[in-house]
Structure formats: structure tokens, C-alpha cells
ZAMARGU-4260 file (C-alpha; in steps of 0.2 Angstrom, whole numbers, plus 5000, padded with zeros to 4 digits):
<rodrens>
0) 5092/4718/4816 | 5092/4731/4830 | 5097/4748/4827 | 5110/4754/4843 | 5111/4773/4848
5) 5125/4780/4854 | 5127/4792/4868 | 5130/4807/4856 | 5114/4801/4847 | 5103/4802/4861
10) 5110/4816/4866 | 5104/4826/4849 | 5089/4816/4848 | 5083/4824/4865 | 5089/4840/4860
15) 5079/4842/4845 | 5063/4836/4851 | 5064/4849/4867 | 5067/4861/4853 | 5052/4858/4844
20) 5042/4859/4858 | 5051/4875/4868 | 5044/4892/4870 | 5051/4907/4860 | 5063/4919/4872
25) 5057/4936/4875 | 5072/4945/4869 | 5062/4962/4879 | 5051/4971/4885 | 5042/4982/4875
30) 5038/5000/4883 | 5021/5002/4890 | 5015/5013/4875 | 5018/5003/4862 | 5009/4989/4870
35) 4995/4999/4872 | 4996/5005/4853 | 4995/4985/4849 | 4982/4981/4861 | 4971/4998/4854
40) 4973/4990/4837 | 4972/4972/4839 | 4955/4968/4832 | 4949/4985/4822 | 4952/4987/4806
45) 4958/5003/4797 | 4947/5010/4782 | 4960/5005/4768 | 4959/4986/4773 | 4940/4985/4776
50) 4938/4995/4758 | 4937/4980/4749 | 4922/4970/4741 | 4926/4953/4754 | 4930/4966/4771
55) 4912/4972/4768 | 4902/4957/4767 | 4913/4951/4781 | 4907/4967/4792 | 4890/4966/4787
60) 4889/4946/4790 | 4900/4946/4805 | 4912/4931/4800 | 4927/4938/4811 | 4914/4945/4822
65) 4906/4964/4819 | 4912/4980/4824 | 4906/4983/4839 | 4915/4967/4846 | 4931/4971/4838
70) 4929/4987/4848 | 4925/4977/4864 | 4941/4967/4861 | 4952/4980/4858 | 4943/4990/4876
75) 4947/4973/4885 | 4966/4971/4878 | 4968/4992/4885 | 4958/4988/4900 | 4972/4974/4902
80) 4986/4983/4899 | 4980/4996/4909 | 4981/4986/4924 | 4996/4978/4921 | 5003/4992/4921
85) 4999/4999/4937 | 5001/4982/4945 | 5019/4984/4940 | 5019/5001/4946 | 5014/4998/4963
90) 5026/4981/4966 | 5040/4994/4963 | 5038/5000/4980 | 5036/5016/4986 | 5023/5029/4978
95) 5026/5039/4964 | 5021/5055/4970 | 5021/5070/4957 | 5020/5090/4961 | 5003/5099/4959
100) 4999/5108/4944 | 5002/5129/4945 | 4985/5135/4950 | 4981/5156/4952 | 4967/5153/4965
105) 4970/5150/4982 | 4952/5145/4988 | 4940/5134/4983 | 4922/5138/4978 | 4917/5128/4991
110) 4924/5140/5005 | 4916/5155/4996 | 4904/5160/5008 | 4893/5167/4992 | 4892/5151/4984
115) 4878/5141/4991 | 4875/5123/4980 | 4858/5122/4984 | 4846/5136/4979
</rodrens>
């Protein structure tokens, strides 16, 4: 006894198994500060949470790794983000150029003939 499919069943049948194994839609973007917030606290841990009796033995036997690497992780995801970022900055064409701050002096203490950096 054979079991026959129709076109309508196929159809769904390959539709729900490309469902199961399709990647979730990014609905957005996020703005670059909140990903830097999320990459800053990815791994490290804040005082309440690592208060408790099993955070400790965990920080002082290393199971999830100790602090020092959690800081390393969280240095790396910045470091990512970091130049992510400028990599999209500088596809966006031209260069963002941004006005001096005010500054009261008008020479350097290079040009002062007074000033000599070896003495």
C-alpha cells in the first residue's frame, strides 16, 4: 500500500522543512551605541549576579572562564564593533569632516622661540 502526495502536499511539505531550517530576519538595525553597550557587557558580570554562593566558586574555579578573560571578551567584542563601525563610515563615501574646537591661543609652543625641548 503506497501512500500518494499530492501537489498541495509537497508543496507544504517543503515549506515546512525550509522553515525549520531558515535563518531569523533582522527586523533592524540597532544604533551603533546600543551595540556597543551589548558587546561592553557580553561576558562580565555585574555584582548582584556574581553575589551568590555558586557565582563565586565559579569565579574562583574559572568554569565559564575567569574574570580577566570575561574582560578580554568583552575588549574584543568593542574592538569589533569599533571597526565595524568605521568600516561603515568610510564605505559611505566622502569624509566626515567636523570644525576645530574654539581655542584662545594662536601659537603653538613649538614656535615660541623661549621654549627649547632639550635642556
Amino acid at each position: 500500500m503506497s501512500i500518494k502526495f499530492t501537489k498541495l502536499s509537497q508543496i507544504l511539505l517543503v515549506a515546512s522543512i525550509a522553515s525549520i531550517f531558515s535563518l531569523p530576519a533582522k527586523a533592524e538595525m540597532k544604533p551603533l551605541d546600543e551595540e556597543f553597550q551589548d558587546a561592553y557587557f557580553a561576558n562580565g558580570k555585574n555584582a548582584f549576579i556574581q553575589s551568590n554562593a555558586l557565582s563565586q566558586i565559579d569565579t574562583i574555579l574559572g568554569f565559564t572562564g575567569f574574570p580577566e578573560q570575561h574582560i578580554n571578551r568583552d575588549a574584543k567584542a568593542v574592538d569589533d564593533v569599533y571597526n565595524e563601525g568605521m568600516a561603515k563610515q568610510s564605505s559611505m563615501g566622502s569624509r566626515i569632516m567636523t570644525r576645530d574646537l574654539a581655542n584662545p591661543y594662536d601659537t603653538s609652543i613649538r614656535e615660541n622661540p623661549g621654549y627649547s625641548a632639550i635642556k
